[in-house]
C-alpha positions in Angstrom: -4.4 12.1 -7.0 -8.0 12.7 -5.7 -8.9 9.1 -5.5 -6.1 8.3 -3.0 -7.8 9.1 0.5 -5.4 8.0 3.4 -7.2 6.6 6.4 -4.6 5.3 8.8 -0.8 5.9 8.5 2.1 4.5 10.5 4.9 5.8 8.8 7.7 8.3 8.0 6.6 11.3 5.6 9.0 10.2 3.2 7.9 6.4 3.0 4.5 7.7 3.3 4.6 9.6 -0.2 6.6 7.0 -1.6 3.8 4.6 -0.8 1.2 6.8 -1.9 3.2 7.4 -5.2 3.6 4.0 -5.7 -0.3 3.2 -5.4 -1.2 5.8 -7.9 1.3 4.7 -10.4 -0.1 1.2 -9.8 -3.4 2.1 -10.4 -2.8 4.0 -13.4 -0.7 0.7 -14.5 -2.8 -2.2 -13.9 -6.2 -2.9 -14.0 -6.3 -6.4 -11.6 -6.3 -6.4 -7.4 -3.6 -9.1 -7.8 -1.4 -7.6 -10.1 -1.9 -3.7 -8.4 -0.7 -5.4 -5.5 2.3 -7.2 -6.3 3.4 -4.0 -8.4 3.0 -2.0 -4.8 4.7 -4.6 -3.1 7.9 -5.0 -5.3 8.4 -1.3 -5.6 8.2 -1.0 -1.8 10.6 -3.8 -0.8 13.1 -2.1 -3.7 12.7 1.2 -2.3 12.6 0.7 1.4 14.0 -3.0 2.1 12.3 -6.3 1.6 9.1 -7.6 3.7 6.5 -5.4 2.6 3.0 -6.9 2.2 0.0 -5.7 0.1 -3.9 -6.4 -0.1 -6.0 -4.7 -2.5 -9.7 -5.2 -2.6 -13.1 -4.2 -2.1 -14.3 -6.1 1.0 -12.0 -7.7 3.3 -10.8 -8.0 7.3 -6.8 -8.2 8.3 -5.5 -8.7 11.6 -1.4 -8.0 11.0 1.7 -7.7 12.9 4.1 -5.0 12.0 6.9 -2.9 12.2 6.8 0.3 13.8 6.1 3.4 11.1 5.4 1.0 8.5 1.7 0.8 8.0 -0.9 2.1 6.2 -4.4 1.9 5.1 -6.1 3.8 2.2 -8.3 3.9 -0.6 -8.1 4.4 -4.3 -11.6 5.0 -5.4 -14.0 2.1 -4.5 -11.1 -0.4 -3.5 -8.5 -0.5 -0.5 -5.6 -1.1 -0.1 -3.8 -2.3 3.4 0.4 -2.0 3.1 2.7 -3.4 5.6 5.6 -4.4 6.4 6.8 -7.4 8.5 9.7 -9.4 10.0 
């Protein structure tokens, strides 16, 4: 788990290492931004409720709106990934 580096986190502990869980099994399952992401994204809305959103990628800006304790921003070796959930 050495590549994960958390950067910002809004979120419980427990939703928090679910996320991070989640990533790392992604990563280790899929090679593609797209596909890493909708992986993380459908595991999160299962395990937590639906809503979740997911970016992976190397270089990009977000301006988001979202729930309270459900954000977080990270890295997984030279791409990022921004997780959040919404509405």
């Amino acid at each position: 788990m050495s590549r994960y580096v958390a950067n910002i986190v809004d979120m419980e502990k427990e939703v928090e290492d679910s996320a991070r869980d989640t990533i790392v099994d992604s990563f280790e399952r899929f090679m593609e931004e797209k596909l890493i992401a909708d992986n993380i994204r459908r595991t999160m809305d299962k395990a937590h409720g639906e809503s979740w959103n997911c970016i992976v990628g190397k270089a990009f800006g977000a301006h988001v709106v979202h729930q309270t304790k459900s954000y977080l921003f990270c890295n997984y070796g030279e791409l990022s990934i921004l997780l959040w959930k919404s509405g």
